[in-house]
N, C-alpha and C positions, 0 to 999 in steps of 0.2 A: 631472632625471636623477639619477639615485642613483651615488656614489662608488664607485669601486673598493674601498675601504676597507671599506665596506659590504654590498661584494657577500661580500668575502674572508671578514666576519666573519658574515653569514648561511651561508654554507658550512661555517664552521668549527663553529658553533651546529648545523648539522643533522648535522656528523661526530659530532659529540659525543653529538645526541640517538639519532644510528643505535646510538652502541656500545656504549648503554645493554641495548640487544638488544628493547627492548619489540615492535619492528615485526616480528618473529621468531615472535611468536607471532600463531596464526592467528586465535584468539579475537579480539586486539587489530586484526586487519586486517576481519575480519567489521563490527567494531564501526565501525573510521571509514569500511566502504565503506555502512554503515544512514545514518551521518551524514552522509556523501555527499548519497545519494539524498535524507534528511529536507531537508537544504539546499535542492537542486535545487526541490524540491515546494512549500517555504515562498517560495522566492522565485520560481515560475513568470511570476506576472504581470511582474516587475521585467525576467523574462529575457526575456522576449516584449518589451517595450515596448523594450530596447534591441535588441535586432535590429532590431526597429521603425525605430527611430531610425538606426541604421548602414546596413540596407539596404532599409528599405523592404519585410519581409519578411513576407510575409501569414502569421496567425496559424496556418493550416494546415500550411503550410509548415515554420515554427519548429516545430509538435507533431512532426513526419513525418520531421524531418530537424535536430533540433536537439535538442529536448529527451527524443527518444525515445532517446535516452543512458543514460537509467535503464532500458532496459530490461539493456542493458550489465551496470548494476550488479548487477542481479537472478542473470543470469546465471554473474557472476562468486561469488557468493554461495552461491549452489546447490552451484558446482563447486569453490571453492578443496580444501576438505579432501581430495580426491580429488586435484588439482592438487600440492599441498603432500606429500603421502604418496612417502616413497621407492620411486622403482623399482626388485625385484629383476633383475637382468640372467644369463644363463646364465655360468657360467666354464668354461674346459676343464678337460678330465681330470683332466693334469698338475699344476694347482693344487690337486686335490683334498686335504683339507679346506675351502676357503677357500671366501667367497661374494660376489659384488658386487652394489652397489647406485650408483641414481643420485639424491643431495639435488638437489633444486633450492631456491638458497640467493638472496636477496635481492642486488642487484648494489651496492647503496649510496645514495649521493647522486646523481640524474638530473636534467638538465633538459630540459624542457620548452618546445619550442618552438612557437606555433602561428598559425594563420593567420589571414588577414580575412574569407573566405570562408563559412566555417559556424564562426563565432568561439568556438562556448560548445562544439557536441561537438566537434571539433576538437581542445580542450584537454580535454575531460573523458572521452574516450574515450580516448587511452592514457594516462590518471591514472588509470582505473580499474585498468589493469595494473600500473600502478606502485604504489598500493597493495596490490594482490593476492598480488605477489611478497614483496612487504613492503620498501619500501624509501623514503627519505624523499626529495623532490620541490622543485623550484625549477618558477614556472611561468612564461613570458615570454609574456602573449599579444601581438597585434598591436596597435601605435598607432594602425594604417588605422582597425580598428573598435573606436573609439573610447569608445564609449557602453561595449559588449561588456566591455571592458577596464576600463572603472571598478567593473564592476559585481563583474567576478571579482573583482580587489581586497580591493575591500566585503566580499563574501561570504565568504574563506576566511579575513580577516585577522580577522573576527568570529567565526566557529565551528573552525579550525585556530591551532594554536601554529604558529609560523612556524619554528619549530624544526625540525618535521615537513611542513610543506606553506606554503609562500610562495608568492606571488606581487609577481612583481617589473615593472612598468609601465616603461615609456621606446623611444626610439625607437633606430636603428640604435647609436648610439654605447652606447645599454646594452645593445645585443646584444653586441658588442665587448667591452666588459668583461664579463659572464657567459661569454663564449670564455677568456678567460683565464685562467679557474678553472680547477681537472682536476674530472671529473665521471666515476662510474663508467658513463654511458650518456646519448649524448644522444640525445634524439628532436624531427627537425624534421618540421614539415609547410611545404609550401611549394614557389616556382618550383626550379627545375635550376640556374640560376646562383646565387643565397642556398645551395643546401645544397653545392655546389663550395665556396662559403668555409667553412661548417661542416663541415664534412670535413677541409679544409687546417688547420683552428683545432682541431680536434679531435687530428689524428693527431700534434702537438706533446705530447698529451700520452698518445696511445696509448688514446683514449679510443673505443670502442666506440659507434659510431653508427648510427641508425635513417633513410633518409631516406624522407621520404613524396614523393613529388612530382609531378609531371605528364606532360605530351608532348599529341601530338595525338591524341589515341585515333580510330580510324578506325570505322565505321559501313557497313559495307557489307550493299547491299540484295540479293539473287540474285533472278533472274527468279520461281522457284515461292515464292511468298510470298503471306501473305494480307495484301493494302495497304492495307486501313483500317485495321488492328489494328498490322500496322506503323509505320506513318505518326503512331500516335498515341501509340506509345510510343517513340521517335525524338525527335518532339517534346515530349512530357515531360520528357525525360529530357534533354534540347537547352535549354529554357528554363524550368526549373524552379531559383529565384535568377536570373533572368536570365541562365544561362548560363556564370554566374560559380563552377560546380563541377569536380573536377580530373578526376571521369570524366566529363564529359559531352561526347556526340556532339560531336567539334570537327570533323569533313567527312563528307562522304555521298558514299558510292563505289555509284553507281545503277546498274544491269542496263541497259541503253539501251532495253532493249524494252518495258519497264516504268516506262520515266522519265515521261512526261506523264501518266498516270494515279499513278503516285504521289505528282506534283508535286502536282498538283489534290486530293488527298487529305491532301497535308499542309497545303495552304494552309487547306482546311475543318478543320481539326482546330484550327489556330491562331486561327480566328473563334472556334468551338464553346469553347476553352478560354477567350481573352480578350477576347472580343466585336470589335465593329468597330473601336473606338478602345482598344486594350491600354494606352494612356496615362490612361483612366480606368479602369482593374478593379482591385478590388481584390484580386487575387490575381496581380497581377506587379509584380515588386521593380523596383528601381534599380541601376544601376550605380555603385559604394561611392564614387568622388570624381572628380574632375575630370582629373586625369591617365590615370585608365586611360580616362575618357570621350573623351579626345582619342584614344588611342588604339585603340581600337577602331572611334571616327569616320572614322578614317581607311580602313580597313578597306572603306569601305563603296560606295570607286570599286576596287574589285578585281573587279569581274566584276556581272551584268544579274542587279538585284534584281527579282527576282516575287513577293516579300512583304515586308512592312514596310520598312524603312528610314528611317521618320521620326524624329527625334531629336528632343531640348529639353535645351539644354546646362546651363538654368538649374536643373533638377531631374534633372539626370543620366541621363535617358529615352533609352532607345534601343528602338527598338520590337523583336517577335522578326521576325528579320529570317532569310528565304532566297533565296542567289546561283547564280546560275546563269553557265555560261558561266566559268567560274573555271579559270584555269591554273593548273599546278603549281607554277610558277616565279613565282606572284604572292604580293607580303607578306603578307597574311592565310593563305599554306599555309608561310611561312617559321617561324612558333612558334606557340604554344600560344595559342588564341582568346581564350576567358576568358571569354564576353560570347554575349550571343544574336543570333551571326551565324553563318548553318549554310552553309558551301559546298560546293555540289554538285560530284562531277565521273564523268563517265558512264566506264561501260567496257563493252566486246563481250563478253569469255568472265572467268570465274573467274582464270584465269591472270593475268590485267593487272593485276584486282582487287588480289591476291596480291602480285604485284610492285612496286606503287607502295604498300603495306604496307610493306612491307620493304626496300624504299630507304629507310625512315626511321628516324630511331632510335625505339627498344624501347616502342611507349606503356603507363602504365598501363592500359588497358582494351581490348578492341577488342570490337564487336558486331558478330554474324552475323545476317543475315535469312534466315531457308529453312527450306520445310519437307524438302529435301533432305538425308538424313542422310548420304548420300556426301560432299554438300557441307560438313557440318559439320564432319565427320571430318576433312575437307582442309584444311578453315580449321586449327583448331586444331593438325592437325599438322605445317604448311606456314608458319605467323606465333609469332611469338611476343611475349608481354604480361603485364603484371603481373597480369590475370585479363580472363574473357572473359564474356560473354553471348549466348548463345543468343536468338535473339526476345525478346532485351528489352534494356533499358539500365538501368544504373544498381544495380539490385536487388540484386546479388550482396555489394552492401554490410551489404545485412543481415537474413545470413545468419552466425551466430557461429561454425559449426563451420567455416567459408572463412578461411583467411587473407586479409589484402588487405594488398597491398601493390606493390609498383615492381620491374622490372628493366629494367638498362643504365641509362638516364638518366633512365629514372621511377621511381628509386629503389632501395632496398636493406633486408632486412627487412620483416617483415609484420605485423600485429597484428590486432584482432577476438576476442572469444572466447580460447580458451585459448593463442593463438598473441601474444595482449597479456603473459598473464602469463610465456609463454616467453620472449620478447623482453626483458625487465624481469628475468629471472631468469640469474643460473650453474648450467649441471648441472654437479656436481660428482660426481668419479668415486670411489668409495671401494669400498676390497677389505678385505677382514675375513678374517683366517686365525684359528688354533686353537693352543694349546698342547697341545692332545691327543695331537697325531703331530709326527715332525718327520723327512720324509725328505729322506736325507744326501745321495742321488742330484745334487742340486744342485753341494755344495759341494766345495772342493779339497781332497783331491788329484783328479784328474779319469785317472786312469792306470784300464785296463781297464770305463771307464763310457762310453765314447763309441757303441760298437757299442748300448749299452742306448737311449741318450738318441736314437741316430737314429733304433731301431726304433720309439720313443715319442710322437718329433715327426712320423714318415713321412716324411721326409727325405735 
């Protein structure tokens, strides 16, 4: 566990190195996001073998959803100079000479929170903002994933001055102390209850926070749907990591008319993905440790399993697993799944759908099935979510010009694409007048200019 003492003076080291002004320049930001990327690429294998190791996480998978982070980088690369460039803004009349613009100016010292889940992009996806913006970075990854976290370490304390980009290892109690610091911006990813205390630990010191976070994202299927292609991107998108992602399918809200042919269709979808026994394929992960495996073991008397359910507590296996028969008021519909257990629950018309939406709090995601564009229309402007999907799941992550991001209790702020480097940035308002002219109309005495200044403002 690293001292307080250590934390204060790696903070004070990166104030120092920020006020130097070097991260200011875009040159120098181009430059460590190549060094980024060259990183990232030199150590692929290392980074693959510890996913490996933390979740059991097929090499496909890690390219698809881990290290295609670089693609990020790229992006971010192409666009800063245009990013970075002042915006002129219109002024009125009445100011005439005068002109405004909007700097967008680096926020400072950030940290960096992130999670067990997709351990490497996770952290290196809004680092790429934070670089972008120009701003120097503390980075906390997760203790869960453990491999993950030695490895950042390794890598940034070898190619970063820690001046400018740290990473700092430990568990809850060194979160604790990095709260105590003032930070010009923090960014967590992670559950609803962790980023309540980052927020309470934050607003002591007025500090401006990002929270990424989760909920139940809802899934609902409408009767006019095509159900293979449904069915199999549902399940993708359901047990891809084992389930263990923040949008992924956490319940299935079924048409009823269309329930046992979809059922039957998702079940073939889950052979065709992991064969008969998904406990030997190599393309499904594990669940990261022993504690969330109890807990989502438990999960698994909430309602009539008609697919998987088999476990092995000793290698943290839990098969991909769909419930049927699942009430509202059962533990598994109480919080956020986490885990590859899909529960079903049927409705009669759109409206029910709708309503048991919206009895819950705000998810990050929700997914429509239909090729009804009335119905589309409805969903989207009847529910509301941190982003949505159309006949699909998951996707909308990446796509750069989307923000992603949380409302209500699956967070706050968005990032991706240019909305990383806003997030990570201050616009700054600045008005530019002239010594060319200088009309008096303003100042005092203000005796026979009031009739002028009314007819000026329309007032």
């Amino acid at each position: 566990m690293i001292a307080q003492l250590e934390v204060n003076n790696l903070v004070r080291q990166q104030r120092n190195f920020f006020s130097t002004n070097q991260t200011k320049d875009v040159s120098f930001r181009i430059e460590k996001l190549k060094l980024l990327k060259n990183t990232i690429l030199e150590n692929k294998e290392a980074i693959l073998n510890a996913l490996k190791s933390d979740l059991n996480k097929p090499r496909f998978e890690s390219y698809v959803t881990e290290l295609l982070v670089v693609k990020e980088i790229d992006y971010a690369i192409k666009h800063i100079k245009s990013w970075t460039k002042p915006q002129r803004v219109a002024t009125p009349l009445e100011q005439f000479p005068s002109s405004a613009l909007i700097y967008p100016e680096p926020r400072g010292i950030v940290l960096i929170v992130s999670p067990w889940n997709y351990p490497f992009n996770l952290m290196i996806s809004p680092l790429v903002g934070a670089i972008a913006a120009g701003n120097c970075a503390i980075l906390k990854p997760s203790e869960i994933a453990l491999h993950t976290s030695h490895l950042l370490a390794d890598i940034f304390k070898k190619n970063f001055d820690t001046a400018y980009i740290a990473v700092v290892e430990g568990d809850v109690e060194t979160s604790q102390q990095l709260l105590k610091e003032k930070f010009d911006r923090i960014f967590f990813t992670g559950s609803t209850a962790v980023g309540k205390i980052i927020m309470e630990a934050a607003a002591k010191h007025l500090t401006p926070v990002t929270l990424e976070l989760g909920g139940k994202t809802p899934c609902i299927v409408d009767a006019d749907v095509h159900i293979e292609r449904a069915a199999r991107r549902i399940a993708w998108g359901k047990f891809i990591n084992a389930g263990q992602t923040c949008v992924a399918p956490d319940y299935l809200l079924l048409d009823r008319t269309i329930k046992k042919d979809f059922l039957d269709s998702i079940k073939k979808c889950i052979q065709e993905f992991y064969g008969d026994d998904p406990a030997k394929s190599p393309d499904y992960a594990r669940i990261i440790n022993k504690r969330h495996f109890n807990r989502l073991a438990a999960f698994l008397n909430d309602g009539k399993i008609i697919a998987g359910g088999q476990t092995d507590v000793e290698n943290n296996y839990i098969a991909p697993t769909v419930m049927d028969n699942v009430s509202l008021n059962a533990p598994v519909m109480q919080e956020e799944i986490f885990g590859p257990i899909l529960p079903v629950i049927e409705y009669n018309d759109l409206t029910e759908a709708i309503s048991i939406v919206n009895e819950r709090p705000k998810p990050l995601a929700l997914y429509f099935f239909s090729k009804n564009k009335n119905h589309q229309e409805r969903v989207l402007r009847e529910t509301s979510s941190g982003g949505v999907c159309i006949n699909d799941t998951v996707m909308h992550l990446g796509v750069p010009e989307l923000p992603f991001g949380g409302v209500g209790d699956s967070g706050m702020g968005s990032y991706h694409g240019k909305a990383s480097f806003d997030i990570f940035s201050h616009q700054k308002s600045v008005l530019k007048n002239s010594f060319l002219m200088d009309i008096k109309l303003r100042y005092a005495p203000y005796e026979g200019k009031l009739n002028l200044i009314k007819l000026i403002l329309g007032i």
